[in-house]
N, C-alpha and C positions, 0 to 999 in steps of 0.2 A: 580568606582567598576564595575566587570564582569557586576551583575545583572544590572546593568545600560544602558548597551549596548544591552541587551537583548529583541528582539521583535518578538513577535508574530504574523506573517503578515495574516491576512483572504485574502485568495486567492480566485479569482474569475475567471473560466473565463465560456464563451456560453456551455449550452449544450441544443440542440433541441430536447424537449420532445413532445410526442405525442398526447398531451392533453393539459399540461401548458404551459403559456405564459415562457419566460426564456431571462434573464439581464444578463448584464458583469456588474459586480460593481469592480472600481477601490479603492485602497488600499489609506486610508484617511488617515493614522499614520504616526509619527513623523519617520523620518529617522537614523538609529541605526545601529551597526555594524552587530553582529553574528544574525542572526533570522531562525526561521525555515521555510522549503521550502515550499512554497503553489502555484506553478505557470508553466511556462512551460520550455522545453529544449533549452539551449543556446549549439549551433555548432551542432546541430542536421540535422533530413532530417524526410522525411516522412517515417512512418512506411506501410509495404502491408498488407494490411485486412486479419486480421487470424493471423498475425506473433505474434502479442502476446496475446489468446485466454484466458490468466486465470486473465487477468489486468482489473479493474474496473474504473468506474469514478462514487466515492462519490459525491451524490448533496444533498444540502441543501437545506429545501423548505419554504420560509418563504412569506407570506399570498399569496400562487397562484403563488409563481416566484417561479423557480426551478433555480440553481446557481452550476456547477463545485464547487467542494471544493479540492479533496485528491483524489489522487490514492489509490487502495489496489491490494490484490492478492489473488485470489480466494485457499482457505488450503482446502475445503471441499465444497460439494451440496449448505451449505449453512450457512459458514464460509468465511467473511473475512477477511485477516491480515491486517493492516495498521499503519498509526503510532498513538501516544497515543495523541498528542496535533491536532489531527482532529477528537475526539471524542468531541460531543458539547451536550450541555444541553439545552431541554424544544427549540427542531428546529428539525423537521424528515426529517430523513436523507434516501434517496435512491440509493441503488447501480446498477450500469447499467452495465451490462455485453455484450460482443458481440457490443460495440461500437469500431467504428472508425474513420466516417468522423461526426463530430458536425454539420455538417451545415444541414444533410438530415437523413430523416431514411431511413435505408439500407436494413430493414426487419430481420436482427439476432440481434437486441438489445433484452435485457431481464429486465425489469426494477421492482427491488423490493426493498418492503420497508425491513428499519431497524430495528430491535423488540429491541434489547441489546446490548450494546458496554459496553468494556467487558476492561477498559485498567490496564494495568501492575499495581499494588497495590505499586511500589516504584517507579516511574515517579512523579518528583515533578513536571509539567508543563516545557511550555518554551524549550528551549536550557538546557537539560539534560539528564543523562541516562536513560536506559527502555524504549526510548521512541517508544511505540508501545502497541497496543491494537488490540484487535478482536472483527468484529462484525459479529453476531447473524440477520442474515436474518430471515422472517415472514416468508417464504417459499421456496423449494429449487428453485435453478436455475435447469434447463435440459440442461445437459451437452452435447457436440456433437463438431461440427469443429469448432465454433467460440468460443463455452467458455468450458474452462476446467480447472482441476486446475493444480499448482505446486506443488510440493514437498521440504522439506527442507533438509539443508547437510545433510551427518550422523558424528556421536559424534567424536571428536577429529578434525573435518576437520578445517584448515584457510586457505583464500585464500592466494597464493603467490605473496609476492612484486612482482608490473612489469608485472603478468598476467592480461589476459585481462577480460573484464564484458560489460554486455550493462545494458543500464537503458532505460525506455520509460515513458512519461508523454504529456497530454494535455497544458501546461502553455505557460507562452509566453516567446518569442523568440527573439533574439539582435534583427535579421530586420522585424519579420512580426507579431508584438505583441504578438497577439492569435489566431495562426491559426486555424483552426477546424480539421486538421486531424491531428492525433495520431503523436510523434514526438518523434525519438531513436536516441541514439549514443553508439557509442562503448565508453568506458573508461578504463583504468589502475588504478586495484589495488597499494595505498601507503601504503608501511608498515606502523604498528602504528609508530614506531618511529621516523620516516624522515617524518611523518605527525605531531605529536605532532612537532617538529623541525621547519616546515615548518610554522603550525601556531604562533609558537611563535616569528615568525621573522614579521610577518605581523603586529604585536605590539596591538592586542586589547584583550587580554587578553587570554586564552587557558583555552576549557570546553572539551575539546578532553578526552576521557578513552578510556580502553582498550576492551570495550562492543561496541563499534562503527567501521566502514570501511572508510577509506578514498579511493578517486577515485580522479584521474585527466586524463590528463596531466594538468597541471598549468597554463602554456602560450598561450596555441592553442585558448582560447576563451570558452571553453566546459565545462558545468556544468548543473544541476540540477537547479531549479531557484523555485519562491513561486509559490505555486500550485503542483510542482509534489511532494507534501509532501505524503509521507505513499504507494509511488509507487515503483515497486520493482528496485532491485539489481541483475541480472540474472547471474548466470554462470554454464558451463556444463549440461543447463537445469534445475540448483536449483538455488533455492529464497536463495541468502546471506546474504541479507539485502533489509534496508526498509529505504527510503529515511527520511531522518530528518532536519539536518539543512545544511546551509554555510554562509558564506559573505552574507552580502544584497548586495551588489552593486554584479549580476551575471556575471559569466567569469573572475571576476577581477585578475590580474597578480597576483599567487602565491598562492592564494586560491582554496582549496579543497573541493569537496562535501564530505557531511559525512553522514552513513545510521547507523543505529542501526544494530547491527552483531547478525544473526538469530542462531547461534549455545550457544551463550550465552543466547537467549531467549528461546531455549530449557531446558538447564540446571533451569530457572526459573519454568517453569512450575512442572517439579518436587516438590516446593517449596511452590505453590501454589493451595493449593487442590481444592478449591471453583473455582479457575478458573477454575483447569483442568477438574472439574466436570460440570461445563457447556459447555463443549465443547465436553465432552462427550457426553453429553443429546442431544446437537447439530445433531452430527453425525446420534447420533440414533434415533433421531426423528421422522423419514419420511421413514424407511427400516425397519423398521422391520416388517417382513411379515406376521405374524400371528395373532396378537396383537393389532389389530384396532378393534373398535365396530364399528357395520355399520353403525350406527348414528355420524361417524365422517365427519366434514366439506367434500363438493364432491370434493375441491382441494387438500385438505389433501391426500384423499383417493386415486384420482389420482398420487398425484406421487408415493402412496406406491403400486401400483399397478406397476408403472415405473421402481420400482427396483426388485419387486418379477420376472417383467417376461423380465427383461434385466439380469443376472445373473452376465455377465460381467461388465456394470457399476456399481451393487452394490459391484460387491469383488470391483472397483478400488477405490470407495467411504469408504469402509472399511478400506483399505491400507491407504489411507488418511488421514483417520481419523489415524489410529496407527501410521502412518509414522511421522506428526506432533506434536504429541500430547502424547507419549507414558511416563508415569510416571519412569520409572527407565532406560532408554537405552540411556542417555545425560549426557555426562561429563557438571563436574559443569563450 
């Protein structure tokens, strides 16, 4: 059966924190076809500091190690998007913004904890639909040239067969494991249905829907691998997905990466009031300029200080917020 083949790989790779100690923990589980992505770019190249300003690297901290887990993508100050099988339980999780080489700090890392993950309420686990979640930062990031956010389509957009997309991710790599700096490729959007086609010729079963992106080329070696799970999907500037699953064996001839499709995670949030209500509360947490008693926390109060007397990065944090999150402006 499908669920048989099914695995959940924990991705690991370095990231050098400022204070903890930090491991590569290699992947102990049994070897499985389809599994979700938790690692790094196969056919890639190094990304240039800055090129991708709104991509995180999710770490896990488990007694004093800090550990890479998932990408995400920065939707708001202090929102963000990723996929829903790297939300984890009773393990705090940090997001690092303004990273790029692992091996050193560069001076624009910004590293904060996690307070709420936040994942889709019909994500059964594993290799399935929805898969994707948001999390809820303890405090915002300060946006500027290394971190910023994205934006998502608008309503009716799919990309076209055959157009292009880039993906970037930390994970490792055919020749250099894990390397520490940031690591992108360009990829080609597959239609859904020469991707449904394609996996079913590969003969392990097909969890393929219509809520997901296929990318390749097939042949060239080039994919998504464990670790860059919950990292984006770029094209014309917007987030179109969020890296999920493919093949375990990475590159393998004829297998495609596949992301959960951001325009149908729109149409959810409509659907889902509770979520879209903390996300709202999110946005508005830390802007609003009138509304604080002075006895609130003095980091609190600082950045709402940040947005009263920046006027411009609160409208674009405003935008943000409405841009991804708007309850009626998303086809289903």
């Amino acid at each position: 059966m499908l669920s048989q083949t099914l695995l959940v790989l924990a991705l690991v790779a370095c990231v050098v924190g400022s204070a903890l100690p930090v491991r590569r923990f290699p992947h102990t589980g049994p070897a499985r076809r389809f599994a979700v992505s938790r690692g790094r770019i196969f056919g890639g190249h190094d990304a240039t500091k800055g090129q991708f300003p709104y991509l995180v690297s999710l770490h896990h901290d488990i007694l004093g190690t800090q550990y890479h887990a998932c990408g995400g993508s920065i939707l708001t100050s202090n929102a963000i998007l990723t996929a829903g099988h790297c939300a984890v339980d009773d393990t705090d999780v940090f997001a690092v913004a303004g990273e790029h080489d692992m091996s050193s700090s560069e001076g624009t890392e910004q590293e904060i904890r996690v307070s709420q993950q936040i994942v889709h309420p019909d994500f059964a686990g594993g290799v399935a639909p929805n898969d994707i979640a948001v999390f809820i930062l303890e405090s915002s990031l300060s946006l500027g040239t290394y971190v910023q956010t994205i934006g998502l389509p608008t309503s009716g957009s799919l990309p076209a067969g055959g157009s292009t997309a880039v993906t970037a991710g930390w994970g490792r790599t055919e020749t250099a494991g894990e390397p520490n700096i940031l690591q992108t490729v360009d990829v080609s959007i597959i239609d859904y249905e020469t991707c449904s086609q394609d996996i079913d010729e590969l003969g392990f079963g097909n969890p393929l829907t219509d809520t997901m992106i296929c990318t390749g080329p097939l042949y060239d070696g080039i994919s998504v691998c464990s670790g860059d799970s919950g990292g984006p999907l770029v094209q014309d500037g917007l987030l179109i997905g969020v890296v999920s699953w493919g093949l375990n064996m990475c590159g393998y001839p004829g297998a495609p990466s596949v992301y959960t499709r951001q325009q149908q995670q729109q149409g959810q949030c409509r659907s889902s009031p509770w979520q879209q209500q903390q996300l709202q509360r999110s946005c508005q947490r830390f802007c609003q300029p009138a509304s604080q008693p002075a006895s609130q926390p003095a980091s609190q109060q600082q950045q709402q200080r940040q947005c009263r007397s920046n006027p411009w990065q609160q409208q674009q944090l405003q935008r943000s917020c409405q841009r991804s999150w708007q309850p009626a402006s998303y086809a289903e």
